[in-house]
C-alpha positions in Angstrom: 0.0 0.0 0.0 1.1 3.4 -0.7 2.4 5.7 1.5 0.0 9.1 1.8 1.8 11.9 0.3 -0.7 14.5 1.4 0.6 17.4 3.8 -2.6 18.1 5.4 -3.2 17.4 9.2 -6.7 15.9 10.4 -8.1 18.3 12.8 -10.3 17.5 15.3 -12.6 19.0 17.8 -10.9 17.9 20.9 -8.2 19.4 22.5 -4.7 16.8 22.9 -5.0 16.7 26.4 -8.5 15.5 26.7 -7.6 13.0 23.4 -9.3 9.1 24.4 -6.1 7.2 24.8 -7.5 5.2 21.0 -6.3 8.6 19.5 -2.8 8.4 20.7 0.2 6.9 18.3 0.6 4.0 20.6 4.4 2.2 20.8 5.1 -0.9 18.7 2.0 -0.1 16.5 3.5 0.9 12.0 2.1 4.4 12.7 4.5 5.0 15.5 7.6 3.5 13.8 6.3 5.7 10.6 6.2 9.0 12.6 9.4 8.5 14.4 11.5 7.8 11.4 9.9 10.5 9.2 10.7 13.3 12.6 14.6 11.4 12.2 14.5 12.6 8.9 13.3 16.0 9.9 15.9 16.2 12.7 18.7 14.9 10.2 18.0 17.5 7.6 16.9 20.2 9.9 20.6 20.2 12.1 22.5 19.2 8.7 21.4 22.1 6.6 22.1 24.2 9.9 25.1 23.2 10.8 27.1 22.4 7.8 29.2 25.4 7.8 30.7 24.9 11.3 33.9 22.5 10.1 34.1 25.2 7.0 34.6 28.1 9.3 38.4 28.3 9.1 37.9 27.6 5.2 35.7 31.0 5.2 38.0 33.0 7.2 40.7 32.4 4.9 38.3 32.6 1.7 36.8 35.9 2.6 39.8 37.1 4.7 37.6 36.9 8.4 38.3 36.8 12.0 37.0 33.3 13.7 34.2 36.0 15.4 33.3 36.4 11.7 33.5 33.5 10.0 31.1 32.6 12.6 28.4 34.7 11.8 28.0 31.8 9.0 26.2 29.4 11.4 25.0 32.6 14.3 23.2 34.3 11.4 21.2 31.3 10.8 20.3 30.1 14.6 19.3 34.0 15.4 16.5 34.2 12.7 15.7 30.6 13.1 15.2 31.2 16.7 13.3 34.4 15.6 11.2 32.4 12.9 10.1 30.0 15.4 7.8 32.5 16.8 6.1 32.6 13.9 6.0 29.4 12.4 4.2 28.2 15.7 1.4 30.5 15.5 1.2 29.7 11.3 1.2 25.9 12.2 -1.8 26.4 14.3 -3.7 27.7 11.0 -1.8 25.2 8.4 -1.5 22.3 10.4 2.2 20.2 11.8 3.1 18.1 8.4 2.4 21.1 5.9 4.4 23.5 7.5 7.7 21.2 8.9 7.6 19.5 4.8 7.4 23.2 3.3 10.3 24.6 5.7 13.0 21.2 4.9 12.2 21.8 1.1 13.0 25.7 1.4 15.7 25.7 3.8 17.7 22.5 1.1 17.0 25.2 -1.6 18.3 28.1 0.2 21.9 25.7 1.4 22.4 24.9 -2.4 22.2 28.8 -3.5 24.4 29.1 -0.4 26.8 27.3 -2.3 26.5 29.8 -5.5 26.9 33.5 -3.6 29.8 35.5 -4.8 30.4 37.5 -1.5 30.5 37.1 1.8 26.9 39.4 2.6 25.1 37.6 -0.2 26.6 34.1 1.7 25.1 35.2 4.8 21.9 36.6 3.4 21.2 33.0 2.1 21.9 31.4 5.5 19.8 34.3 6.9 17.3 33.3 4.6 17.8 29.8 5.5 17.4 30.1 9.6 14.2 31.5 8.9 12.6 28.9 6.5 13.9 26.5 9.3 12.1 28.0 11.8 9.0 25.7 10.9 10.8 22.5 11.8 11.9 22.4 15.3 9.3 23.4 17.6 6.3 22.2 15.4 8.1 18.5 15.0 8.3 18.4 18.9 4.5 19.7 18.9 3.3 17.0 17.0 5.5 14.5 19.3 3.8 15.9 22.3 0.4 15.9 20.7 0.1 12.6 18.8 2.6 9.9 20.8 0.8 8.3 24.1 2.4 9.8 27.2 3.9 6.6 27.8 6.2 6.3 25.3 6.7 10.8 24.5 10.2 10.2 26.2 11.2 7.6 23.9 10.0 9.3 20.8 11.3 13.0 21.7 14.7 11.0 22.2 14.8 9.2 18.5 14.1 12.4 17.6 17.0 14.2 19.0 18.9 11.2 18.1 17.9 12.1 14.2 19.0 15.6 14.9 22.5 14.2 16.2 22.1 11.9 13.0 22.4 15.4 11.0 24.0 17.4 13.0 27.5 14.1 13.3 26.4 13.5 8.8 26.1 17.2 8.3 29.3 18.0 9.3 31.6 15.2 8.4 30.0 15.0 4.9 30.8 18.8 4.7 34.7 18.4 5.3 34.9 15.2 3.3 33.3 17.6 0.1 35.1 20.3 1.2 38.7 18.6 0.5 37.5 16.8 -2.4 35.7 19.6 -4.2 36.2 22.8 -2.1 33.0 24.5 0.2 30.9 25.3 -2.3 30.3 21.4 -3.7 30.2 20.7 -0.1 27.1 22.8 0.5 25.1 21.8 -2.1 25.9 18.0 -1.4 24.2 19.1 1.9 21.1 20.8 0.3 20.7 18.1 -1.8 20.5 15.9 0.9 18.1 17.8 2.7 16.0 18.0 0.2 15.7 14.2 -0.6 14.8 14.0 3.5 12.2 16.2 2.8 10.5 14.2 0.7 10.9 11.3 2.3 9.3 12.8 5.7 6.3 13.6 3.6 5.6 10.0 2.6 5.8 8.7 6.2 4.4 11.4 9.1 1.0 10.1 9.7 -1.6 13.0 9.9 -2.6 14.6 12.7 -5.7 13.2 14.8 -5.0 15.2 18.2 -4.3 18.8 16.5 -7.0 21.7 16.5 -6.9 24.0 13.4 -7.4 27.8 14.5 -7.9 29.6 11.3 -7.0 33.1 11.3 -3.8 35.0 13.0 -5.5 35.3 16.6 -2.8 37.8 18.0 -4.8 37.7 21.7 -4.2 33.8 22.0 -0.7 33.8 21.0 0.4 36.2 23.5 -1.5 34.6 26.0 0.1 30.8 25.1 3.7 32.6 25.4 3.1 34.6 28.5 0.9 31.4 30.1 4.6 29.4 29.8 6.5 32.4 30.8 5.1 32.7 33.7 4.6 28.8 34.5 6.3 27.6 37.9 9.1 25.7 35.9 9.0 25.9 32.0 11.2 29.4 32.8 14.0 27.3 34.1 14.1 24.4 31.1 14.3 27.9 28.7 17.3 28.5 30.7 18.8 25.1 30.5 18.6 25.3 26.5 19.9 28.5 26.1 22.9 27.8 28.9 23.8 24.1 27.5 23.6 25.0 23.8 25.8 28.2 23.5 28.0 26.0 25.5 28.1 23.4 23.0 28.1 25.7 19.9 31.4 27.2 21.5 32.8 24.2 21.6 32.6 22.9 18.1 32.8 26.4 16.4 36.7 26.6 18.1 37.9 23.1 18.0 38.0 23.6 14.2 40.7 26.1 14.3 42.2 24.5 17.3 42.4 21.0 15.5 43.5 22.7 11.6 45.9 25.1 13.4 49.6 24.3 14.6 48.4 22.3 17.7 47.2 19.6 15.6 47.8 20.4 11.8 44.5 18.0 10.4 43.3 18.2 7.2 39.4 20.0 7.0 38.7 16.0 6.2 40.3 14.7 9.7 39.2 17.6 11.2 35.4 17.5 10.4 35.7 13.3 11.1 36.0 14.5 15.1 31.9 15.1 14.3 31.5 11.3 14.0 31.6 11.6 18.2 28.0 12.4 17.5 27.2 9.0 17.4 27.6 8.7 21.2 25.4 11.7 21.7 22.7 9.8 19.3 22.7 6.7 21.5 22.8 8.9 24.5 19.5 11.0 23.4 17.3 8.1 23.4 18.7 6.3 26.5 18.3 9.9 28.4 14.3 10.3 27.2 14.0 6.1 28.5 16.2 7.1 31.3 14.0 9.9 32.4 10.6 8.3 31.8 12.2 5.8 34.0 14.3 7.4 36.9 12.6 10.9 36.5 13.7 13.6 34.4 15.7 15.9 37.4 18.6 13.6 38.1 18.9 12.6 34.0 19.5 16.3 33.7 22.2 17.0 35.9 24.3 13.7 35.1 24.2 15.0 31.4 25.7 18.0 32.8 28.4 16.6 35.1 29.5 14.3 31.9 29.3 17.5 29.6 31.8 19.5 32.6 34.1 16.2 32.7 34.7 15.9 28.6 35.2 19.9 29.0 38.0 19.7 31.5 39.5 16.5 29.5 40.2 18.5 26.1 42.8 20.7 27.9 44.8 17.6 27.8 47.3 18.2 25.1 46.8 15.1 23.3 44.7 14.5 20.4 43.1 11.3 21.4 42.2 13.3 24.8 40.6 15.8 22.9 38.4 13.7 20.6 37.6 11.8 24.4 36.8 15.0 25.6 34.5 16.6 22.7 32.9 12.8 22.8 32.3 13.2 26.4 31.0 16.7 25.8 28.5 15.4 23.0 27.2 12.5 25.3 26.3 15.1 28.2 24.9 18.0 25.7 22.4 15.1 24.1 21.4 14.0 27.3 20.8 17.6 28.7 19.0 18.5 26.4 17.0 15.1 25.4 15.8 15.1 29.0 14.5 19.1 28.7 12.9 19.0 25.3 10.4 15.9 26.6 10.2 17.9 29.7 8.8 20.6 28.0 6.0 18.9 26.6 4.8 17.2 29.5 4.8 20.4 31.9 3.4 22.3 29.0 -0.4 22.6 30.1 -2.0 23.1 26.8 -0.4 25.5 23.6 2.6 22.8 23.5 4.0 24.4 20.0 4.3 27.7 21.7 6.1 26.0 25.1 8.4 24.4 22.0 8.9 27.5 20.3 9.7 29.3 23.5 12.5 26.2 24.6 13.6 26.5 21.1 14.0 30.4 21.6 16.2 30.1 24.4 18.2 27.3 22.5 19.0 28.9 19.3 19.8 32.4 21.2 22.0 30.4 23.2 23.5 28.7 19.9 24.2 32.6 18.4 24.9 34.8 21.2 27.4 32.7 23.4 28.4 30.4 20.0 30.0 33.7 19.1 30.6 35.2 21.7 33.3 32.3 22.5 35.5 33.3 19.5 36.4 36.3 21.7 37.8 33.9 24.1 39.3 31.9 21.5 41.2 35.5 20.1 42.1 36.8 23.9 43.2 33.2 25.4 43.1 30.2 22.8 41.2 26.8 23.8 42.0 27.6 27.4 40.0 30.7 27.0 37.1 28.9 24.9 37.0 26.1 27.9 36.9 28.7 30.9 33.7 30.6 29.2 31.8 27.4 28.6 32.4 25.8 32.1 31.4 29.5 33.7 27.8 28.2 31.5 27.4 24.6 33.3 28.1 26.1 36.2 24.7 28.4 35.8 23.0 25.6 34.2 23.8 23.0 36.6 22.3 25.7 39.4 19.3 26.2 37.4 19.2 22.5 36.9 19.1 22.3 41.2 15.8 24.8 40.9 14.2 21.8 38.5 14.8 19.1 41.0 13.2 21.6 43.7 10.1 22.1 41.9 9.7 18.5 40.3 7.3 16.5 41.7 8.4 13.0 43.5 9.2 10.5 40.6 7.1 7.2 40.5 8.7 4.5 38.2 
């Protein structure tokens, strides 16, 4: 039997958290293994088109004669209007429905990468990837929406941990695919490999996301309900705090990976932009450790998950001041395992404390994460100008320090786990 290409949701009258448990996607059942691969695919293109230009930054600086701060405005371009775009792609997903919009914003964000690959300058290469954060905006938070909405509360851990697992997927293929093109046929082949890519995931998450049967259609851009959804989560007794944890644990993984590529290309190390993007294959621990966190937490509770992610993420930061290479790859592995369990654990947080609006408690999490991803992403090549990795390392630990305090408010306000 065919798959249903359509990219219309089924809305229904009754609000997902009154849904009759025959509504949910239950685990084990074809439509559950259907909607989990097609939200892999989504995650894979989504971080891959995003992130492809982080093992090219030292490439750029030299191409367009830019300071690491700069060449980084290549990937903190794209995160600061995705994380803008996100605002608005929740409230149009309430009007167009989940699959339409996430199927529309993979095709136009693969089509944006590939003309990416064509600009002539360095503006009209970041107006592309401006371009491209803000088609992308429709992915994130309205994939974990539809998660939240359509999987049985049983098994939304499990799910909303494949599904980070597919954006480690993209995020690990993204990048080493990018340095692999890169020394075979220079940046510009490299990114439209990557759009390409994207693109073909696009189409395949179209044939396989079931349609919605928990989602509720609101025609019309109601301004009154949106601000009322945001500022409902704002002022929640703990969705404030998991905002925090994204923005805190992401800028401190972006810093990490946007330096390590001059650290490993530069005299230190001396790798090739092949070798040097093949330290992304580490992501393969943090794709494994995404869906064990979300079982993990469903499990043990979602409070202590949390913080062990950030211990490990603090203990692969201290090991890459080692001066060793196979440290350092131990270190940025250790670092990967911690950031996907961090934030595994507070993305399926989010959509349980969520009461109600869950794509605008997504879009807010996502906020938070992507500011975190520009701001302190860039803000950590000043510490790689003024003191080197050392620098770089000091900044981010100065980050898991806040998030592990803001991770001791969670377990304050969580209510006693029952396995």
């Amino acid at each position: 039997m065919p798959y249903d290409l359509t990219l219309t949701d089924s809305p229904t009258t009754a609000a997902p958290s009154h849904s009759p448990s025959s509504r949910w996607i239950k685990r084990g059942t074809r439509s559950f293994w259907r909607a989990n691969i097609a939200l892999v695919l989504a995650g894979y293109s989504t971080f891959s088109l995003m992130y492809c230009v982080q093992p090219l930054l030292p490439v750029l600086a030299r191409e367009f004669g830019l300071s690491a701060t700069q060449s980084s405005l290549a990937l903190s371009v794209t995160t600061a209007l995705l994380a803008l775009s996100i605002f608005v792609a929740g409230a149009v997903s309430e009007m167009v429905g989940r699959k339409t919009l996430i199927a529309a914003s993979l095709c136009s964000a693969a089509a944006l990468n590939v003309l990416a690959a064509f600009a002539p300058s360095w503006p009209l290469l970041l107006l592309a990837r401006g371009l491209e954060g803000i088609a992308l905006g429709g992915a994130p938070a309205v994939a974990m929406a539809y998660l939240a909405e359509e999987i049985e509360p049983q098994a939304l851990g499990f799910a909303m941990g494949l599904y980070i697992g597919g954006t480690a997927l993209g995020g690990m293929t993204g990048r080493v695919l990018t340095g692999l093109a890169a020394d075979l046929g220079g940046w510009r082949t490299a990114l439209a490999v990557i759009g390409a890519l994207g693109l073909a995931s696009a189409v395949g998450f179209a044939a396989l996301l079931p349609g919605s049967k928990n989602f509720v259609r609101r025609p019309g851009l109601n301004a009154a309900y949106h601000l009322n959804a945001w500022g409902g989560h704002l002022s929640a007794r703990g969705l404030p705090w998991l905002f925090a944890i994204g923005f805190l644990v992401m800028g401190g993984f972006v810093a990490v990976y946007n330096y390590a590529g001059f650290l490993l290309t530069g005299p230190s190390f001396g790798l090739s932009q092949a070798a040097a993007g093949a330290i992304f294959l580490v992501y393969l621990f943090g794709m494994v450790a995404s869906s064990l966190a979300g079982a993990a937490g469903d499990r043990f509770g979602r409070a202590p998950v949390l913080a062990v992610g950030l211990l490990i993420f603090a203990a692969g930061l201290g090991l890459t001041l080692a001066p060793a290479l196979l440290a350092l790859i131990a270190g940025i592995a250790l670092v990967t395992i911690g950031f996907f369990v961090a934030h595994g654990i507070a993305t399926g947080w989010v959509g349980q404390m969520a009461n109600g609006a869950k794509g605008h408690a997504a879009s807010l999490y996502l906020l938070a994460y992507y500011l975190g991803s520009s701001v302190l992403g860039s803000a950590g090549g000043w510490f790689w100008t003024k003191d080197g990795w050392g620098g770089v390392v000091g900044f981010v630990a100065v980050l898991l320090i806040a998030a592990l305090v803001v991770a001791g408010r969670l377990a304050r306000l969580a209510p006693p786990h029952r396995s």
